[in-house]
C-alpha positions in Angstrom: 2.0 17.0 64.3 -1.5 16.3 62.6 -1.0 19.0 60.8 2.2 18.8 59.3 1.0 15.2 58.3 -2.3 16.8 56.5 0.1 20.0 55.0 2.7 17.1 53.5 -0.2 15.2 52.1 -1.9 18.0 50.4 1.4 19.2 48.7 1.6 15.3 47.8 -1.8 15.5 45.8 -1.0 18.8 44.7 2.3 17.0 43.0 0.4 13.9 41.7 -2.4 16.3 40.2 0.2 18.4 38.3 2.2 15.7 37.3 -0.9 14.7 34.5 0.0 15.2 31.5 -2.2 18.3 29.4 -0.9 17.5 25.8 -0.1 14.3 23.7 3.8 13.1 24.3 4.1 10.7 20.8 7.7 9.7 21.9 7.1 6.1 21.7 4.0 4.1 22.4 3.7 4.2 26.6 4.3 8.0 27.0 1.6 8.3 23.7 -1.3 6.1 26.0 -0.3 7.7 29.3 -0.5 10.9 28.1 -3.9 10.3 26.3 -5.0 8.8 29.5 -4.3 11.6 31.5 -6.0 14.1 29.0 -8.8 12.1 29.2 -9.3 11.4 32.7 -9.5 15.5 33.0 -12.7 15.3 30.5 -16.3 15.0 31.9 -17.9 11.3 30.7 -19.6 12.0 28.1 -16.3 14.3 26.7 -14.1 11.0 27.4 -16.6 9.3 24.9 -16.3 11.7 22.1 -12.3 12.1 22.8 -12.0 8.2 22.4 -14.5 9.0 18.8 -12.2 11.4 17.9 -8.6 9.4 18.3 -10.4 6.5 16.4 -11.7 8.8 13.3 -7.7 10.4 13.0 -6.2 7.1 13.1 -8.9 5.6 10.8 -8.4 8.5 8.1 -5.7 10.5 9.5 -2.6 8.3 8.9 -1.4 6.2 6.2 0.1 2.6 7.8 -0.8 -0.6 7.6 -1.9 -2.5 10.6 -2.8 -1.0 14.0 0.9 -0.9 15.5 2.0 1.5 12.8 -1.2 3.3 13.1 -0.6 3.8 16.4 2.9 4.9 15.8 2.2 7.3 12.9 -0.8 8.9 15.2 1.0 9.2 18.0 3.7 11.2 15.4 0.6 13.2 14.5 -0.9 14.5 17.4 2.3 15.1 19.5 2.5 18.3 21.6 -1.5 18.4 20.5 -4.2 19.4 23.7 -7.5 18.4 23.6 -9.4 21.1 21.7 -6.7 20.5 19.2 -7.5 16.8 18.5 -10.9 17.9 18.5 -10.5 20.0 15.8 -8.0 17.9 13.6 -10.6 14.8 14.0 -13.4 17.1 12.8 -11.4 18.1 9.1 -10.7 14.5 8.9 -14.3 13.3 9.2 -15.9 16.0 7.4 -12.9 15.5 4.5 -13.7 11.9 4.6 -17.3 12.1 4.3 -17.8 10.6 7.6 -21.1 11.7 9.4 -19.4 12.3 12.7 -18.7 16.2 14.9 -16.8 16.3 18.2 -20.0 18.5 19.5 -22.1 15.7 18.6 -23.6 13.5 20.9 -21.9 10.5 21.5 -22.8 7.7 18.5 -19.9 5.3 17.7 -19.6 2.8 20.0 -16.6 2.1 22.0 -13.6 3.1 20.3 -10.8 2.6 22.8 -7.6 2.5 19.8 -5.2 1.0 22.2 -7.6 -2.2 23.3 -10.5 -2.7 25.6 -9.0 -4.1 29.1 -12.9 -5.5 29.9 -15.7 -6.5 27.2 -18.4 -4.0 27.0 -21.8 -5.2 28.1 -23.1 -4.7 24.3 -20.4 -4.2 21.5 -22.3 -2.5 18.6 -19.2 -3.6 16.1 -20.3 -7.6 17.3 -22.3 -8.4 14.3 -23.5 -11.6 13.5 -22.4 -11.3 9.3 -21.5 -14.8 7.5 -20.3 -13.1 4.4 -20.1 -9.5 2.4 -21.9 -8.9 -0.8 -21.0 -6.2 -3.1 -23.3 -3.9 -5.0 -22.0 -1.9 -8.5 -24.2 0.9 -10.1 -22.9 3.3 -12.3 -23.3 6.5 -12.1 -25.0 8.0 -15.2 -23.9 10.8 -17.9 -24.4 12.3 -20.8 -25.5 10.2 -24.1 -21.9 11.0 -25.9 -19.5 10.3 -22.9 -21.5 7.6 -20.9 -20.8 6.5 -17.8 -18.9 8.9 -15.1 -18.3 6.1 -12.5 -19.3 3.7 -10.1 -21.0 3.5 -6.7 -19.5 0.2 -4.8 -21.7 -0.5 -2.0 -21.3 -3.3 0.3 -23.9 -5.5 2.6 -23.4 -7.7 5.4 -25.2 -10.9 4.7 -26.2 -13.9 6.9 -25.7 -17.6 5.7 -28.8 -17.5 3.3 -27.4 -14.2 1.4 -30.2 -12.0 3.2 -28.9 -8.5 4.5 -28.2 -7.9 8.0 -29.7 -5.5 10.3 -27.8 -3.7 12.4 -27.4 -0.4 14.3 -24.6 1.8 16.0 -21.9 0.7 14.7 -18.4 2.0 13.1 -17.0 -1.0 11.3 -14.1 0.0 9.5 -14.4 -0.7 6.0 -11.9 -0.9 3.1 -11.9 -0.5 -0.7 -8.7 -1.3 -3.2 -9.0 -1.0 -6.5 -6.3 -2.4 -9.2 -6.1 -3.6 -12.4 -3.8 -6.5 -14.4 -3.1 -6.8 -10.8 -1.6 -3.4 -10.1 -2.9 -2.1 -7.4 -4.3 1.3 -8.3 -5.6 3.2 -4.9 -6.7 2.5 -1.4 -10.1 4.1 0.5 -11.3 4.2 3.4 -14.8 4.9 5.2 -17.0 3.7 8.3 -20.4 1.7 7.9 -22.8 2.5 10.8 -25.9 0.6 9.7 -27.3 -1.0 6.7 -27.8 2.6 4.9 -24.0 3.0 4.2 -23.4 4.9 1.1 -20.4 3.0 0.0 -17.4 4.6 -2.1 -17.8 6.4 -5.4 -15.3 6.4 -8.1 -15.2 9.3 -10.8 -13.8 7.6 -13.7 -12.0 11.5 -14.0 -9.4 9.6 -11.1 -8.6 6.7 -12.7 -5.4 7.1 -15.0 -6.2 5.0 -18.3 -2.6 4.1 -18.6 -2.9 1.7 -15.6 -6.5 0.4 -17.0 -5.7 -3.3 -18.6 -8.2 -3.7 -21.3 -10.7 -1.2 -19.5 -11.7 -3.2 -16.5 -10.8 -3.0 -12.7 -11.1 -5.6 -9.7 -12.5 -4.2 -6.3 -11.5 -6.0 -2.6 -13.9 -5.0 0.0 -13.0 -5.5 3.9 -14.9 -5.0 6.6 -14.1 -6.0 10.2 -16.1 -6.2 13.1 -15.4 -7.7 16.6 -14.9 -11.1 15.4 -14.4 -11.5 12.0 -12.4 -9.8 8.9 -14.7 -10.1 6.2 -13.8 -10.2 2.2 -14.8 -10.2 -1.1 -13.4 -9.3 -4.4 -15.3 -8.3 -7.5 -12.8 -9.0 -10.6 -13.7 -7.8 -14.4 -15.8 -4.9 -13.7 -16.1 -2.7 -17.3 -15.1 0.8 -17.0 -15.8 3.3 -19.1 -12.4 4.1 -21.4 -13.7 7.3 -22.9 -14.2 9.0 -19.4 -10.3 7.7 -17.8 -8.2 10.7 -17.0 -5.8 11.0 -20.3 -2.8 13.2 -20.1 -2.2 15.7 -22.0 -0.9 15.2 -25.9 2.6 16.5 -26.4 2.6 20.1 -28.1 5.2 20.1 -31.1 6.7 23.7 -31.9 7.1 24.6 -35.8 9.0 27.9 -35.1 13.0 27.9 -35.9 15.3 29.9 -33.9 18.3 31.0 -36.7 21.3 32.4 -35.3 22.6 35.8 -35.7 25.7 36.5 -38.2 28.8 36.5 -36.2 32.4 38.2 -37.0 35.3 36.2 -36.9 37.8 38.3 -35.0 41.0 36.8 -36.7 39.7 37.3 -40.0 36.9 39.7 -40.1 34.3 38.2 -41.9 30.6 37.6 -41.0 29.4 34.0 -40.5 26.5 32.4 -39.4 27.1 29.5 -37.1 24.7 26.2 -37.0 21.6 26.3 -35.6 22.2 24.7 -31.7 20.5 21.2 -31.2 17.0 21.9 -29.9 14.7 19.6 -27.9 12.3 18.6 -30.1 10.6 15.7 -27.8 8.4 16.7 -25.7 8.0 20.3 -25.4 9.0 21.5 -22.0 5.4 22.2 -20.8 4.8 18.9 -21.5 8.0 17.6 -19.9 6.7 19.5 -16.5 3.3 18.1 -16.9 4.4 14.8 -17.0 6.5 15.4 -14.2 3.5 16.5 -12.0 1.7 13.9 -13.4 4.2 11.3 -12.5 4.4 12.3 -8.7 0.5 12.3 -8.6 0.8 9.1 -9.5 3.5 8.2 -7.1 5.8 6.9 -10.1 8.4 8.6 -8.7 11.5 6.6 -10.4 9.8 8.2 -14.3 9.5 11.8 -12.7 13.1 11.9 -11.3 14.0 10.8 -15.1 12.8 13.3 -16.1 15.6 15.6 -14.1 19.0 16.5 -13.3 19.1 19.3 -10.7 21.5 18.6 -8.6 19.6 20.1 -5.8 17.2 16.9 -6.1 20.5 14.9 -5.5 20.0 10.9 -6.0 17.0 9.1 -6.3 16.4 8.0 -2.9 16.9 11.7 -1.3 14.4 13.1 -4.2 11.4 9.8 -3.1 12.1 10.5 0.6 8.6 10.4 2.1 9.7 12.3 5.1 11.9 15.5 3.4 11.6 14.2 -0.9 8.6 14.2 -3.0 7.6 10.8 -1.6 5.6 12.9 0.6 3.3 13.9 -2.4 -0.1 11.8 -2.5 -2.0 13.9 -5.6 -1.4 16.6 -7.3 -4.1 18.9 -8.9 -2.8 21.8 -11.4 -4.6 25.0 -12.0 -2.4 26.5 -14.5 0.7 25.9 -16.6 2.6 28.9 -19.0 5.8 29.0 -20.6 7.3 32.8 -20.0 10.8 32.2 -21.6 11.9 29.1 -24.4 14.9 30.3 -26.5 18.8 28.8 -26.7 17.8 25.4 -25.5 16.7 26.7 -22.2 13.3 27.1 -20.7 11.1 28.3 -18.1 7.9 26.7 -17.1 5.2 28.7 -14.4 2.9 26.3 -12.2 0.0 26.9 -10.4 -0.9 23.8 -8.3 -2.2 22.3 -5.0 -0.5 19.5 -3.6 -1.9 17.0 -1.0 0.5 15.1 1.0 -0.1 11.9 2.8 -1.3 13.2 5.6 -4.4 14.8 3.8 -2.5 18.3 4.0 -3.5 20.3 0.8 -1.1 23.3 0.0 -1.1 25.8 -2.7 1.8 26.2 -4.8 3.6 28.8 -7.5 6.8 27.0 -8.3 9.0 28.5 -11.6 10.8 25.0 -13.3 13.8 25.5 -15.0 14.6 23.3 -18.4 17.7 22.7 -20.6 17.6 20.4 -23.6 19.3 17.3 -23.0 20.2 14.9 -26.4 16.7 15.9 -27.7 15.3 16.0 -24.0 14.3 18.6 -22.3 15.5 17.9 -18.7 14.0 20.2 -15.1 17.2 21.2 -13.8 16.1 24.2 -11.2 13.0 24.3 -8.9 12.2 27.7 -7.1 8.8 28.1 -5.3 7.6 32.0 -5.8 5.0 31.8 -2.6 
């Protein structure tokens, strides 16, 4: 009888031990902790540590959301159906793409980084730092004599009640940097300070699109949080250097004329040449595309769809879908641009480009745009990706 009661226990622990979960379930946010929990609970201690490290760094730099619920939500859409060497390796390409000095075969070095909540205070929380206010630091980065500047190094410093800088150690406080201008906000970045000797954020002026530049200066917010506080500060007015902002390129005019060919008129017989079709004269259709490109890069979505009318694309809010439109596009960076074929008010325009999403994912791209000429327009009607 004993042992029937052992045999029925065993195959009971045998059933709880298999029922763990081995892989991330990101169905909503109870299955995405238990399974996380389970996954971690399989790890030795010091691999429970660095697995915790490594969910903090992806949803630090890994998702776009604001505020930790959605964080939560869009990492749990991230790393579904992931296993642990998997998260491993998707938190090491986000920290060494984010310039953050962190490896999942590191020793542990963060702190606690429990994303859901810690249930009971740590004895010593390295993020607990005793900061009264945030200073910011500009330097510019220095260039050549004719060009000047090539951008800015914003550095920020915790500082105590009589502006003096505070000492610390250990920590990841996560810190944020906007930058806008004629208060349009321009771009978001993000980054962890661990002591006193953070490096800060560096902005090539190459980035900055001088179209949204009012009167060549930019305002920078700084946050940084710790356990207790949200700290803030916001630099306005700093002078940028307007030779060195990223400028599109100028239109390119075209002085050739197409003539038509004589014709026969079949009734009559005789040869006539028929008027010259209407031509696009404004922009050129390489420029038409590299505005396009330029226009998603820039998330101006509503001026690149404008600038279309395939009716593949559909209506606007199908072509800026984030999930399945080009909403999905966070920067584009082009390589090379050719027009193979221009003649009869139709063109064709070959780009080579890689395109970063929103997730950080960077793909290579040869896409062939198709163009008609549209009341003096040229207009992308087709879109055909050759690899």
């Amino acid at each position: 009888m004993k042992f029937i009661k052992y045999c029925l226990l065993a195959t009971l622990l045998i059933l709880m031990v298999g029922c763990k979960k081995t892989s991330v379930d990101g169905s909503n946010r109870k299955s995405f902790q238990e399974s996380i929990n389970d996954m971690a609970s399989s790890l030795p201690t010091l691999q429970q540590v660095k697995f915790n490290e490594a969910l903090y760094i992806l949803k630090t730099f890994g998702v776009e959301a604001d505020g930790d619920i959605a964080e939560i939500a869009a990492l749990g859409k991230l790393l579904d159906g992931k296993k642990t060497a998997e998260i491993f390796a998707l938190a090491d390409q986000v920290a060494q793409k984010n310039g953050v000095d962190w490896s999942s075969t590191a020793p542990p070095s963060l702190g606690e980084m429990n994303i859901f909540g810690n249930e009971v205070a740590s004895e010593k929380d390295p993020n607990d730092i005793n900061a009264a206010a945030l200073n910011i630091i500009v330097t510019n980065i220095a260039g050549d004599s004719l060009t000047g500047s090539k951008g800015l190094i914003i550095t920020p410093q915790l500082v105590d009640n009589n502006r003096k800088k505070v000492d610390f150690e250990g920590a990841a406080l996560e810190t944020v940097m906007e930058i806008s201008s004629g208060g349009n906000k321009i771009s978001t970045s993000k980054n962890l300070m661990q002591d006193p000797a953070f490096r800060g954020f560096t902005i090539k002026y190459s980035s900055l699109p001088k179209e949204k530049i009012f009167e060549e200066k930019i305002d920078i917010k700084l946050t940084v949080k710790t356990t207790k506080k949200l700290l803030q500060m916001l630099k306005m007015g700093i002078p940028v250097n307007g030779k060195a902002l990223y400028t599109p390129p100028a239109p390119v005019v075209s002085d050739s004329l197409q003539v038509p060919e004589p014709q026969v008129d079949p009734q009559t017989g005789e040869t006539f040449t028929p008027p010259p079709a209407p031509k696009a004269t404004n922009p050129d259709p390489k420029t038409t595309v590299t505005k396009f490109l330029n226009n998603l890069s820039s998330q101006n979505f509503k001026a690149a769809f404008d600038a279309s009318e395939n009716p593949n694309w559909g209506s606007y809010d199908k072509f800026s879908n984030p999930n399945s439109g080009f909403g999905s596009v966070k920067n584009i960076s082009v390589k090379n641009i050719a027009v193979p074929y221009n003649k009869d008010n139709s063109a064709n325009v070959n780009v080579t480009y890689d395109v970063t999403d929103k997730n950080g994912k960077t793909t290579s791209l040869n896409v062939t745009y198709g163009l008609k000429a549209v009341n003096n327009n040229w207009k992308i009607t087709t879109y055909k990706i050759n690899n």
